[in-house]
Every structure is written in C-alpha cells, then in structure tokens.
ZALUM-397089 format. One record per residue (C-alpha): residue number from 1; residue in one letter; x, y, z. Coordinates in Angstrom, 1 decimal, always signed. Example, Ala and Ser with C-alpha at 12.3 -4.5 7.8 and 13.67 -1.06 7.14 Angstrom:
+-----+------+--------+--------+--------+
!  nr ! rest !      x !      y !      z !
+-----+------+--------+--------+--------+
!   1 !    A !  +12.3 !   -4.5 !   +7.8 !
!   2 !    S !  +13.7 !   -1.1 !   +7.1 !
+-----+------+--------+--------+--------+
END
This chain:
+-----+------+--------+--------+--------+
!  nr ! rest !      x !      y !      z !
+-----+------+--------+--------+--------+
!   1 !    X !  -11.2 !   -7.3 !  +14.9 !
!   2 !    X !  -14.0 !   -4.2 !  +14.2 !
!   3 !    X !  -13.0 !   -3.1 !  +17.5 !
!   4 !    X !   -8.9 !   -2.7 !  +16.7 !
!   5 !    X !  -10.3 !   -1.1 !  +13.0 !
!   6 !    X !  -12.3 !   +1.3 !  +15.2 !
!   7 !    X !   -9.0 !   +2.3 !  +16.7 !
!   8 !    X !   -7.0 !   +2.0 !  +13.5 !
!   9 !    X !   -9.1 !   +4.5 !  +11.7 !
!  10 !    X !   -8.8 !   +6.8 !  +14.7 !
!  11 !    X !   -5.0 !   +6.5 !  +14.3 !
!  12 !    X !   -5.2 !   +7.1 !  +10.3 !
!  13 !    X !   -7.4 !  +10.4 !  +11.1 !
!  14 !    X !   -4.9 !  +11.4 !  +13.1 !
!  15 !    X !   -1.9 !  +10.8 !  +10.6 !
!  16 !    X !   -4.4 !  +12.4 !   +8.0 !
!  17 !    X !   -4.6 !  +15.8 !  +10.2 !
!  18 !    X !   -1.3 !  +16.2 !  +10.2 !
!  19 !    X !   -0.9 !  +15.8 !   +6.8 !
!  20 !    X !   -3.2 !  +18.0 !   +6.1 !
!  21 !    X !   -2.8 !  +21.3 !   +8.2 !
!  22 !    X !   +1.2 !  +20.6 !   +6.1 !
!  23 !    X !   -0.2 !  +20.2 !   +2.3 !
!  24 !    X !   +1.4 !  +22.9 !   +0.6 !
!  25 !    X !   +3.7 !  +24.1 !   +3.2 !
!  26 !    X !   +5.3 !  +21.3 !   +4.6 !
!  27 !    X !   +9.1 !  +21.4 !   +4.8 !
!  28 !    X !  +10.9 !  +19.3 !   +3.0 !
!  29 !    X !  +13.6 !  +17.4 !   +5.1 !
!  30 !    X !  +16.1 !  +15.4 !   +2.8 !
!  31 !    X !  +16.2 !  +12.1 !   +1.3 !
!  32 !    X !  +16.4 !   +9.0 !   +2.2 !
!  33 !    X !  +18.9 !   +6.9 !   +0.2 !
!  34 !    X !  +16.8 !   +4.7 !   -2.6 !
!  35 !    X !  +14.0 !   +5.6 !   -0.3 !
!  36 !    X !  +12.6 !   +8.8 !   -1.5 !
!  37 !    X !  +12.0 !  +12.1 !   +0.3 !
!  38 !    X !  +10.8 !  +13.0 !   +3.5 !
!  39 !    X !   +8.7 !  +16.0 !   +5.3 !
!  40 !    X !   +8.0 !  +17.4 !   +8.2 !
!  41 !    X !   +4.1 !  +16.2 !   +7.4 !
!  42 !    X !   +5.7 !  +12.3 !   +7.3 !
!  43 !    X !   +7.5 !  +12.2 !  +10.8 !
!  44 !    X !   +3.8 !  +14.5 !  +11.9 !
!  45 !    X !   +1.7 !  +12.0 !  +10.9 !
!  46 !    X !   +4.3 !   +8.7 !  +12.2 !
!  47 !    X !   +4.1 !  +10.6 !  +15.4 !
!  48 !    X !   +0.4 !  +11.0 !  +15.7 !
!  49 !    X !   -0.1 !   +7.6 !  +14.9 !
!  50 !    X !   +2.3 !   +5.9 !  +16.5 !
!  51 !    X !   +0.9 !   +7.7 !  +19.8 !
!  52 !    X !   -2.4 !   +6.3 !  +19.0 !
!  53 !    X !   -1.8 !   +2.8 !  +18.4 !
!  54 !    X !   +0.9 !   +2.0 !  +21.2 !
!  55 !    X !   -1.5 !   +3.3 !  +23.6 !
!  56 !    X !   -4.5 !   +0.8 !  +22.5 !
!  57 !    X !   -2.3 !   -1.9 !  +22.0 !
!  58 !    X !   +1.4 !   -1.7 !  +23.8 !
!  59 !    X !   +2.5 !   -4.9 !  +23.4 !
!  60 !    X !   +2.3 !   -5.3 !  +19.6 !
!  61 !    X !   +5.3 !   -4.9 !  +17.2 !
!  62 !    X !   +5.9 !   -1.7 !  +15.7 !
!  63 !    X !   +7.1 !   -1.5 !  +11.8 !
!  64 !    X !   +7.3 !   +1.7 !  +10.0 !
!  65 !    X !   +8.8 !   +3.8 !   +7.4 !
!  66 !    X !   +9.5 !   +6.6 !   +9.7 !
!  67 !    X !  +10.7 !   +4.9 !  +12.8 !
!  68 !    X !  +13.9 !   +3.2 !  +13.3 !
!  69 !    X !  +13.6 !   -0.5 !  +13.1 !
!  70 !    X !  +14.5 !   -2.9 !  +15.5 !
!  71 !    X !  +14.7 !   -7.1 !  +15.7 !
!  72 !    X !  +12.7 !   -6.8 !  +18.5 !
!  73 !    X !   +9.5 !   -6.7 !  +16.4 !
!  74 !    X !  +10.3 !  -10.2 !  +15.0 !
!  75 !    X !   +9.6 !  -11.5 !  +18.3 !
!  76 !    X !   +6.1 !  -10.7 !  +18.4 !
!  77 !    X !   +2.9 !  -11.9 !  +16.8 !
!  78 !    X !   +1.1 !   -8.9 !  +15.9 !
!  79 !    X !   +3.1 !   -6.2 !  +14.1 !
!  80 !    X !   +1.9 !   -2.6 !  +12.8 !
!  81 !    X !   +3.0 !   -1.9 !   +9.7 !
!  82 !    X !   +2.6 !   +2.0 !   +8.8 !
!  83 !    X !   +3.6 !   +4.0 !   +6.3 !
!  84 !    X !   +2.7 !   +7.3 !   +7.6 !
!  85 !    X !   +2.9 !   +9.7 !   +4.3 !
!  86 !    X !   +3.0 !   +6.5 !   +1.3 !
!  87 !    X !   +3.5 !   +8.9 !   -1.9 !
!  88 !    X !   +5.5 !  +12.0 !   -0.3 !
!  89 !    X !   +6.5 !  +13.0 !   -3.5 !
!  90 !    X !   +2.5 !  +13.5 !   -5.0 !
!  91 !    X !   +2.5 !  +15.2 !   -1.6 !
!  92 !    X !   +5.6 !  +17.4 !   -2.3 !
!  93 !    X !   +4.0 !  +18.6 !   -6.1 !
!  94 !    X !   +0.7 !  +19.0 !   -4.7 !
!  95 !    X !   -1.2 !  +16.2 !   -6.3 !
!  96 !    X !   -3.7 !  +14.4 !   -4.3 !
!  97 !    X !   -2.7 !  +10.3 !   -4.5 !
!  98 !    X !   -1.3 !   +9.9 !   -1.0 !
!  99 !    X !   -2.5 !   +8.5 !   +1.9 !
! 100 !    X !   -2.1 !   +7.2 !   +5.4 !
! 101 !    X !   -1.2 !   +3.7 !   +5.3 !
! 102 !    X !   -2.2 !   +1.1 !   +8.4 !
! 103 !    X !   -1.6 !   -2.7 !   +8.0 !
! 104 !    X !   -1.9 !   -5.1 !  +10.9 !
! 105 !    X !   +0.2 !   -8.6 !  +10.5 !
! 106 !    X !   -0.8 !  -11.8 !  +12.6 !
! 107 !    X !   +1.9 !  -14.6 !  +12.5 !
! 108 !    X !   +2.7 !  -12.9 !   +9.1 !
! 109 !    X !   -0.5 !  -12.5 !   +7.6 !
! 110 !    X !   -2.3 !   -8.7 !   +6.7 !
! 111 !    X !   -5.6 !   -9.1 !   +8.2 !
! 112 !    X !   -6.4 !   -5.5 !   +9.0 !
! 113 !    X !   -5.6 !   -2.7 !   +6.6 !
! 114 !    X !   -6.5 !   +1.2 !   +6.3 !
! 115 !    X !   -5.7 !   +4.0 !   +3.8 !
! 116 !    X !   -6.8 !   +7.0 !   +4.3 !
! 117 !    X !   -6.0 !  +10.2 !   +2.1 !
! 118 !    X !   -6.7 !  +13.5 !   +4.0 !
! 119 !    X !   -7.5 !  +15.6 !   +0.9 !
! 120 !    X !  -10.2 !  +13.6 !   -1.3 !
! 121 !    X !  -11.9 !  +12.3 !   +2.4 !
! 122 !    X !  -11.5 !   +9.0 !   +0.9 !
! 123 !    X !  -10.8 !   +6.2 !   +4.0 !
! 124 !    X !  -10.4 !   +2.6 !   +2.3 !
! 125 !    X !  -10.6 !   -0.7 !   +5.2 !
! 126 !    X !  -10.7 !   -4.0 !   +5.0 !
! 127 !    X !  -10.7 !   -6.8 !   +7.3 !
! 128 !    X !   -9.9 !  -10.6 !   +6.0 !
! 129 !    X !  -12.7 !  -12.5 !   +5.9 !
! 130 !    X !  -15.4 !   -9.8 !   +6.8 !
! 131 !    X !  -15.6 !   -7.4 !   +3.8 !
! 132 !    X !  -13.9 !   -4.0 !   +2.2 !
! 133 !    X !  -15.5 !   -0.8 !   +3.2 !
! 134 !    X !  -14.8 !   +2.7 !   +1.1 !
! 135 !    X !  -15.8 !   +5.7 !   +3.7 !
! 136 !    X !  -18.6 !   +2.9 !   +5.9 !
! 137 !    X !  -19.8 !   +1.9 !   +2.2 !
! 138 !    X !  -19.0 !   -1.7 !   +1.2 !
! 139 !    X !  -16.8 !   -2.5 !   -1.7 !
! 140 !    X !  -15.8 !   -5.1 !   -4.0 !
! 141 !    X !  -13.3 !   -5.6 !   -6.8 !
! 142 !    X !  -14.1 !   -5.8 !  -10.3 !
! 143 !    X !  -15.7 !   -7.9 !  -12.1 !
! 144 !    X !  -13.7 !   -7.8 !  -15.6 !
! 145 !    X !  -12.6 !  -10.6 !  -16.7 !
! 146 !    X !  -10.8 !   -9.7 !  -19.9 !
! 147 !    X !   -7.5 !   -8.2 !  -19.7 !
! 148 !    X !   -7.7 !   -6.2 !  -23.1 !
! 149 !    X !  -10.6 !   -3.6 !  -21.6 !
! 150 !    X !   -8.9 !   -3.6 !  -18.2 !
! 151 !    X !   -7.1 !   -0.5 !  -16.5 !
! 152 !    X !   -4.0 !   -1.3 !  -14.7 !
! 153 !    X !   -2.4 !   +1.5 !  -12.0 !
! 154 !    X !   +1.2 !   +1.5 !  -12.8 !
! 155 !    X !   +3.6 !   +3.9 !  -11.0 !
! 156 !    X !   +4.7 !   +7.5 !  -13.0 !
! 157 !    X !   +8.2 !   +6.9 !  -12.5 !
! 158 !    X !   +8.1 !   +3.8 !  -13.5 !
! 159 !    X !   +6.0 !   +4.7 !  -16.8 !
! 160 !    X !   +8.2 !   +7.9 !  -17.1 !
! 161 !    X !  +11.9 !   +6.3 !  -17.3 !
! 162 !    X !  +10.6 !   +3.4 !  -20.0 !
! 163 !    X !  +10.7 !   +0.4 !  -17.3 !
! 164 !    X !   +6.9 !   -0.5 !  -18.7 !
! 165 !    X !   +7.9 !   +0.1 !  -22.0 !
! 166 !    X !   +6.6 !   -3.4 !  -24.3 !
! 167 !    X !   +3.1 !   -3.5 !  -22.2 !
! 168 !    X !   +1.6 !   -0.7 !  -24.3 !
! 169 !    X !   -1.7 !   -2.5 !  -26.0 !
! 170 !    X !   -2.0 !   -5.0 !  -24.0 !
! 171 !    X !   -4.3 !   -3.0 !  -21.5 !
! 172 !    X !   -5.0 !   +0.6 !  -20.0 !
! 173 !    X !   -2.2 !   +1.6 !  -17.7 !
! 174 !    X !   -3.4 !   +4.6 !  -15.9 !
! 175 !    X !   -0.2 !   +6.3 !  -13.9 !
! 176 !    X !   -1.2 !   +6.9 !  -10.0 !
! 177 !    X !   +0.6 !   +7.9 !   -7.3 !
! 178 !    X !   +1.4 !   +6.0 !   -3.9 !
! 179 !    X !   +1.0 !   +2.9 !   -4.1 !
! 180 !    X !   -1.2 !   +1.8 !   -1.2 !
! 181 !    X !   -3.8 !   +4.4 !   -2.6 !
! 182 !    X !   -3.2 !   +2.0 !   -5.8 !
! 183 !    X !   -4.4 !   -1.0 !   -3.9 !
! 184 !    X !   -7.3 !   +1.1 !   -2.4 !
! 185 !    X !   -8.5 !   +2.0 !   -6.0 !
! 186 !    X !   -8.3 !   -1.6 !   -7.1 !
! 187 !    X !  -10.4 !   -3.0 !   -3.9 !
! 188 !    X !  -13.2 !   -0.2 !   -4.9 !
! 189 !    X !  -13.4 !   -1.5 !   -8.6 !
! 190 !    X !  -12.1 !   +1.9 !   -9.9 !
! 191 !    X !   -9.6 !   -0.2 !  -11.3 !
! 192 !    X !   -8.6 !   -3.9 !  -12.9 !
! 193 !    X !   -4.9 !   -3.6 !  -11.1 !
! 194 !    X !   -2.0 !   -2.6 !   -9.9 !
! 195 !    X !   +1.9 !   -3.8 !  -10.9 !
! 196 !    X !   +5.5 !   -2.4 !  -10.0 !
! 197 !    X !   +9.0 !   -3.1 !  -11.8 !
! 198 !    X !  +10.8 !   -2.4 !   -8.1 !
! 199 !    X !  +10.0 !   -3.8 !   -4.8 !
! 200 !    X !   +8.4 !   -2.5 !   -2.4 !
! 201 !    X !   +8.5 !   -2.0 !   +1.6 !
! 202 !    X !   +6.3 !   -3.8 !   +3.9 !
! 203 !    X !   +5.3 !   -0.6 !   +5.3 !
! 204 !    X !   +3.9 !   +0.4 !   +1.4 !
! 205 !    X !   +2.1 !   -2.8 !   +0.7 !
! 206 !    X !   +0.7 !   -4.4 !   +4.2 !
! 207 !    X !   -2.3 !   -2.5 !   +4.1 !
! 208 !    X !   -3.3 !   -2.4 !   +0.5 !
! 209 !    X !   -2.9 !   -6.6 !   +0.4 !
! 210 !    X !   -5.2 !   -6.7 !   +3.5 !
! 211 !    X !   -7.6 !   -4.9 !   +2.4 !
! 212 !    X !   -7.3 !   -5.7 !   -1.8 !
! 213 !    X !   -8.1 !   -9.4 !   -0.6 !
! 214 !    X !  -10.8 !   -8.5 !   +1.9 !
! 215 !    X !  -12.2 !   -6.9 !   -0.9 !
! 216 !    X !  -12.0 !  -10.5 !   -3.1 !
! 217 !    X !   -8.9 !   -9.8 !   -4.9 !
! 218 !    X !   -5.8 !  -11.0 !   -4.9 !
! 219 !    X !   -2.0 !   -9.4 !   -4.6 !
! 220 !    X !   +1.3 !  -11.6 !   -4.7 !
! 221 !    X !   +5.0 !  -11.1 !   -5.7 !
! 222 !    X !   +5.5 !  -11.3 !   -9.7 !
! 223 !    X !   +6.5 !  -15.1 !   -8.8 !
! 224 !    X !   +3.1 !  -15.3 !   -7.8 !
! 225 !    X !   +4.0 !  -16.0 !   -4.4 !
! 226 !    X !   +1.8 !  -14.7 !   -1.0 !
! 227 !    X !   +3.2 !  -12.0 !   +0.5 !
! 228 !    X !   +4.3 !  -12.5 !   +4.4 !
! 229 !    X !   +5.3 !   -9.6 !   +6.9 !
! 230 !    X !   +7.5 !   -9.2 !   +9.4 !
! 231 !    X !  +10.3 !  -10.7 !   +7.6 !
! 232 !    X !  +13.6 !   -9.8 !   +9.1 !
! 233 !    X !  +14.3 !   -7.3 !   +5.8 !
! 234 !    X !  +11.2 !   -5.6 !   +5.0 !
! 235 !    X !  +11.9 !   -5.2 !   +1.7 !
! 236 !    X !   +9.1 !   -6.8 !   -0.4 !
! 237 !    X !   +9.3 !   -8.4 !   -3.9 !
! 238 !    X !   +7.4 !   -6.4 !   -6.9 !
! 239 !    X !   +3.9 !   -6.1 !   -6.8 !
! 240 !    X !   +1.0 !   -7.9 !   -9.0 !
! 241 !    X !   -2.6 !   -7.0 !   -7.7 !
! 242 !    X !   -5.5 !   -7.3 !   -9.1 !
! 243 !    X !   -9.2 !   -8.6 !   -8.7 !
! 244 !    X !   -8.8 !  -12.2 !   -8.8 !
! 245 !    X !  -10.3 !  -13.1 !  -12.5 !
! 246 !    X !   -7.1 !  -11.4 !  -14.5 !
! 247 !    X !   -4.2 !  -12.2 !  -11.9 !
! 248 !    X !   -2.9 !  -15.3 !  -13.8 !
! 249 !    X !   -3.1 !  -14.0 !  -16.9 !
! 250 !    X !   -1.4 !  -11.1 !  -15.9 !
! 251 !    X !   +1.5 !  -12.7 !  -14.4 !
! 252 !    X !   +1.9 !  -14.9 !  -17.1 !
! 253 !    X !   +2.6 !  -11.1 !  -19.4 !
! 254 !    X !   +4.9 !   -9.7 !  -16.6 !
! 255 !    X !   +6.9 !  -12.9 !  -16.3 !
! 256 !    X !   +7.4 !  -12.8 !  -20.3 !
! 257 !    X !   +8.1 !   -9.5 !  -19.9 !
! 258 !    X !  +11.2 !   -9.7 !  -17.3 !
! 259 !    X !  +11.6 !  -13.3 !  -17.0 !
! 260 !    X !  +13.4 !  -14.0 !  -13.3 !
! 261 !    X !  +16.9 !  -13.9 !  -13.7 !
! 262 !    X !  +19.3 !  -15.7 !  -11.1 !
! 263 !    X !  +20.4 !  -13.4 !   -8.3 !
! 264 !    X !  +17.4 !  -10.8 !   -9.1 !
! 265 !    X !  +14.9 !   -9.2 !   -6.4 !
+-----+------+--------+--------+--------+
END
C-alpha cells in the first residue's frame, strides 16, 4: 500500500498544480444543482489526476465529483474516490481551506486517503493500519478527552444560516472550509472534530475517514454508523469525526439536537 500512496500523492501534486497556476483567476463555470459551483481549476485538476491514476492502476473503479458516473464502478473492488477541488467556493473568495481530495475504497472500506492543499503546502495521508503522516511527519489525533475545552470544525454555511444554532457553549466551533481539509485538521490534532447538518458525497469524505482513522480517530454517520463506499448513490449520511475519546459523547448532543426523524437523510 506505500507504493499506491507513492502514486497517490503524485496524482494529488498534480491536481494541486492545476489548482494553483488558477487561484485567483480561475473561471468560474456554473453550478451544479445542490452541488455547489464549479471552475475551470476543478475539471484541471480531475483531469490531471484522473490521467495519473488510470495509468498506474487501469483496472480500478473510478468515482469522482467531476466525472460522470457510471454502474460500472460497482463492479469492481477497488474504487477511486476524488474530489478534485473539495471547497470551490473558499477557492472562488480566495480563502485558503481547499484541497485535493484522494480516497481509495477496498470492498467498501477507505484504506488509503490524501489531501493536499496547493497554497499552505500542507499534504495530509494516511494509510489504515500503518499511521497518518502531515508533509512525511507523523500525526496523531488529540488527546482531549473533555468536550467542554474542545474545538469542533463546523462548516460556515452551516454556522451562517442558524442550522448549528442550540450548540453554542457546549464547545468551540471553529468555522473551516472544505470539508476533507476538516478531517485533515482533526487527524493532525489541530482540532477535537468535525460535524455537518447535510450529507455529504463519497467523493468529499472517502479520504478524510481514511486517513482521520489511520490517524486513531474515528468518523461515522450521526447514527453512529461506519461509513462504506461505493454505494450505488454516493450520497453519504452527515458527518461526526472526531478523535476517538469525545465521539460518543458527541453523538449523544447531535442526536438530542435533531433527533432522526422517519423518512430523513
């Protein structure tokens, strides 16, 4: 698996170049319908990436934001789930918290992940079962173990429209942008966790639960339930992240919070 990394995080410099040579003057393209905007930098990077990968490994499935999908990908055991550009709007205003999103899925399972954002140099990767690396150095989730000290990333828009409105002092929630760059903050320990009121894509998540858990945390839906990829509609339950020690406890607040209701998510 360090080999297939080696070529992941030749793939996400690639993506990152893209972006890069675009920030500030990339064009914007439209929108996607509930999905947000897209750039010329998005389908840049999905293109670089894409070119890399399916070289190195031909015969895996293929899963991304800015590619169409196809049921093909269901037959196969490995998928690559990429988000090329996750957090094109911080990317659009000019604010640094995007990256370059890599997940590999084996019969479901993220066991290789990579975020890379292009502007800080930051380039997050994990492997389950071998260890979380920021830029070669390894990393490890918090430590905390007390929810009331803790600092949660939590999504502006979110925040913004009143969705987290009730959480206020029960922690720190510390707005952030894409949400695989989230993840990436949690797995370093910069961070206690990471929740969302909406869903969210395969492509946005299957790298940052790879490499959250490689790191010893822990991410599942709000039910609390393991996330597996390469479900026929790659649209993902909410998110609750965090490093292990507050992950019950935290659930336990969200699920007071918006208790399931029949029919929802």
């Amino acid at each position: 698996m360090r080999q297939t990394l080696r070529i992941a995080l030749e793939a996400a410099r690639a993506g990152g170049e893209a972006i890069r040579n675009l920030y500030g003057r990339a064009t914007l393209l439209g929108d996607k319908a509930g999905a947000g905007p897209v750039t010329e930098a998005d389908l840049a990077a999905n293109a670089c990436i894409q070119a890399v990968l399916q070289r190195e490994f031909p015969d895996d499935g293929w899963l991304s934001e800015e590619s169409a999908d196809h049921a093909e990908r269901l037959s196969h055991t490995r998928l690559w789930v990429i988000d090329p550009l996750d957090g094109t709007r911080e990317f659009i205003t000019g604010v640094p918290e995007f990256v370059v999103s890599i997940g590999l899925a084996v019969e479901g399972v993220a066991v290789l992940g990579v975020l890379y954002n292009p502007i800080t140099e930051e380039m997050f990767a994990g492997i389950r079962g071998d260890g979380a690396w920021l830029n070669g150095a390894s990393i490890h989730v918090s430590a905390q173990t007390d929810l009331v000290p803790s600092t949660f990333c939590i999504s502006r828009t979110e925040m913004r429209t009143g969705l987290l409105r009730g959480l206020e002092g029960r922690f720190s929630m510390q707005p952030r942008g894409s949400i695989a760059y989230k993840c990436g903050l949690v797995a370093a320990g910069r961070s206690e966790g990471v929740f969302t009121y909406h869903p969210r894509h395969e492509w946005d998540i299957c790298a940052g639960v790879a490499i959250l858990e490689a790191a010893g945390g822990r991410m599942t839906d709000r039910q609390g339930r393991t996330y597996r990829f390469n479900q026929p509609h790659p649209l993902s339950q909410p998110v609750v992240g965090t490093n292990g020690h507050l992950h019950d406890a935290l659930l336990a607040i969200l699920t007071a919070q918006w208790p399931p209701q029949p029919g929802a998510f």
